[in-house]
C-alpha positions, 0 to 999 in steps of 0.5 A, spaced: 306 336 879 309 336 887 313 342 889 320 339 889 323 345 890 326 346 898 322 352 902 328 354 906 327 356 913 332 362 915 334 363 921 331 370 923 327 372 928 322 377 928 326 381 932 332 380 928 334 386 922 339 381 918 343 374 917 351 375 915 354 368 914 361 369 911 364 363 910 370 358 906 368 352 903 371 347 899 364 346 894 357 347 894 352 343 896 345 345 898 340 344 893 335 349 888 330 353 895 327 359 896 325 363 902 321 368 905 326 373 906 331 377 901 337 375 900 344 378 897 349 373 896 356 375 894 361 369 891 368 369 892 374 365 887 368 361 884 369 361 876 367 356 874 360 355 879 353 355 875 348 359 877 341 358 877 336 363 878 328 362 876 330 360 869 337 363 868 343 359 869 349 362 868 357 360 869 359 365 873 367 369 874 370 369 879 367 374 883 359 375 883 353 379 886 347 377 885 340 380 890 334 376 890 327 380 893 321 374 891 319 369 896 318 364 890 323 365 885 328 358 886 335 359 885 342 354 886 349 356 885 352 349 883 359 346 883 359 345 876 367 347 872 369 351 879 376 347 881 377 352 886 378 349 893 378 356 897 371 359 895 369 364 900 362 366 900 359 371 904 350 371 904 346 377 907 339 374 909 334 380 911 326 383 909 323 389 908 316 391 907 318 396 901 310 396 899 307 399 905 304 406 904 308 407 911 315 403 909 321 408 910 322 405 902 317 410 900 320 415 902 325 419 897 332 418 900 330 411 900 326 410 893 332 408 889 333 403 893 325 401 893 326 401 885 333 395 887 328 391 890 322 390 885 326 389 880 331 384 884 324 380 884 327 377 878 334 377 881 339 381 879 346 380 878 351 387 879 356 389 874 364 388 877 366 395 878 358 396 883 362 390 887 369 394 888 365 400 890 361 396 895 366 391 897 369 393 903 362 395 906 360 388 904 367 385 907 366 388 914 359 385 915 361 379 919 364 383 923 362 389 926 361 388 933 356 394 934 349 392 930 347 399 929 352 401 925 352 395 922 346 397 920 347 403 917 353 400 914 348 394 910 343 400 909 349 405 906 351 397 902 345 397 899 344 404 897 350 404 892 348 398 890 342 401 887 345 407 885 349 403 881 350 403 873 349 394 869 345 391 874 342 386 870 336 382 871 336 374 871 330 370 870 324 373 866 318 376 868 313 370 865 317 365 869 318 369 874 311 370 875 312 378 876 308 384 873 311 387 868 312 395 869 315 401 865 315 408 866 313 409 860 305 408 858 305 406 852 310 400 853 305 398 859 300 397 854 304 393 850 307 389 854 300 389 858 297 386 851 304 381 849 303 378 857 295 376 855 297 374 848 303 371 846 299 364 844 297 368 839 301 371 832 303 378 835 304 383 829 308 389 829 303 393 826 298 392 830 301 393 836 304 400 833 296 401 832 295 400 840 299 406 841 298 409 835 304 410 832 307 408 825 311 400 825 318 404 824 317 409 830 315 403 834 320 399 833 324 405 835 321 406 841 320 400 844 328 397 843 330 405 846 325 404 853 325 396 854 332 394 851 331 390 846 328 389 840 319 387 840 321 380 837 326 379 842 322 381 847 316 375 845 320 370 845 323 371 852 316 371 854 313 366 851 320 362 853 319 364 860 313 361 861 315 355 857 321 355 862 316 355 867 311 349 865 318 345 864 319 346 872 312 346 874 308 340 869 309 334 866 307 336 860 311 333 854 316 339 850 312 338 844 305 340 849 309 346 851 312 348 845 305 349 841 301 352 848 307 357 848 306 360 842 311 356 838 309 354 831 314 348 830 318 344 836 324 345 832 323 352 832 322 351 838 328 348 840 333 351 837 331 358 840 330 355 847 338 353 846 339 360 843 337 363 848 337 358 855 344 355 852 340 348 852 335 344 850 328 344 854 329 336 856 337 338 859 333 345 862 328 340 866 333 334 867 338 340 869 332 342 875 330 336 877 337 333 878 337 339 883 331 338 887 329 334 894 322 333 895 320 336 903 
């Protein structure tokens, strides 16, 4: 299938640190993009807004946060339900190198901020009290004359951001195309096995003996490292992946279904609207309404 997604340009220079448009507009226009460059976009008196990041959708309140690091990872926030006619909508656009043995990101100080990054490769929604901290930072971005200090200001933004407790991850990592990692090995390793295998029937028991563990303790231990229990855990990736093939094929659902992992289209759908909050033919309509070819 063509890439319909639009590739957008920003409007920084090699020289240039960041982008700070802060503005007030009536309704939002601009279709589902990606870009090369991070960004943090805070939206303002927009309840009722549908957002999309990869494929998480999600009516937003009336103030929210949310920070994308992946060049490839589309995202729209739409008008939807929201009525408000004084939506303020303040959008950061910035790169860093974090990965290079020589970015400043690898040094200590800076290493809560590197963690933000990676895990914002999926997008990250902050919690309503890290946006009240971070507020008036984020507040006097536009109009700070001095650019050093805007900087440090940025910098400062972004690390209190990263200190922050709740920050949530959006789209999943099979769709996002992000390799899992843990600090834990044993998580890795099964999480290593699950990626290669959700096609196949995933046994609770044979992953307990993968790390050498019993059924009950690994159930344990995977719910208290990764937050969520191991059923869970394969379903969201075998529909990360099915997200992923609605957006990037043409495919039939049923085609789908079963190349994903799922024994039956019904058990399918019904636990693609359980957890995407529609069914994979409205997620693909919803995605395809949205885009532009270029």
């Amino acid at each position: 299938m063509e890439d319909k997604v639009l590739r957008e340009l920003p409007p920084l220079l090699d020289s240039d640190f960041m982008y700070v448009a802060d503005r007030r507009k009536k309704e939002f226009t601009y279709p589902i993009h990606k870009h090369e460059v991070f960004e943090l976009n805070y939206v303002e008196n927009g309840e009722g807004v549908l957002r999309i990041v990869g494929d998480s959708a999600e009516t937003i309140g009336n103030r929210e946060l949310v920070l994308i690091t992946s060049p490839d990872l589309e995202h729209v926030w739409e008008q939807d339900k929201c009525k408000s006619e004084d939506i303020r909508e303040i959008t950061v656009q910035f790169f860093f190198d974090f990965n290079s043995s020589y970015s400043l990101f690898n040094r200590t100080p800076l290493l809560p901020i590197k963690r933000m990054f990676e895990k914002a490769r999926k997008g990250v929604a902050f919690t309503p009290e890290a946006i009240d901290k971070v507020y008036p930072l984020l507040d006097s971005l536009s109009s700070t004359k001095d650019k050093f200090y805007s900087v440090i200001n940025f910098l400062t933004l972004l690390y209190e951001l990263s200190l922050a407790d709740g920050t949530r991850e959006l789209a999943s990592s099979s769709f996002a195309k992000v390799d899992v990692d843990s600090e834990s090995r044993r998580i890795l390793k099964v999480k290593d096995y699950i990626s290669k295998h959700y096609t196949e029937e995933i046994r609770l028991a044979d992953l307990a003996d993968l790390v050498g563990m019993s059924t009950t303790s690994f159930s344990r231990f995977f719910k208290l490292r990764s937050g969520k229990t191991l059923s869970d855990y394969v379903v969201e990736m075998r529909l990360g992946v099915a997200s992923r093939q609605l957006v990037d094929t043409t495919n039939s659902v049923s085609e789908i279904c079963y190349d994903c992992g799922f024994n039956t289209l019904s058990n399918f759908n019904r636990l693609f609207r359980k957890y995407k909050g529609c069914s994979p033919t409205e997620f693909r309509e919803k995605y395809f309404k949205t885009k532009i070819i270029v």
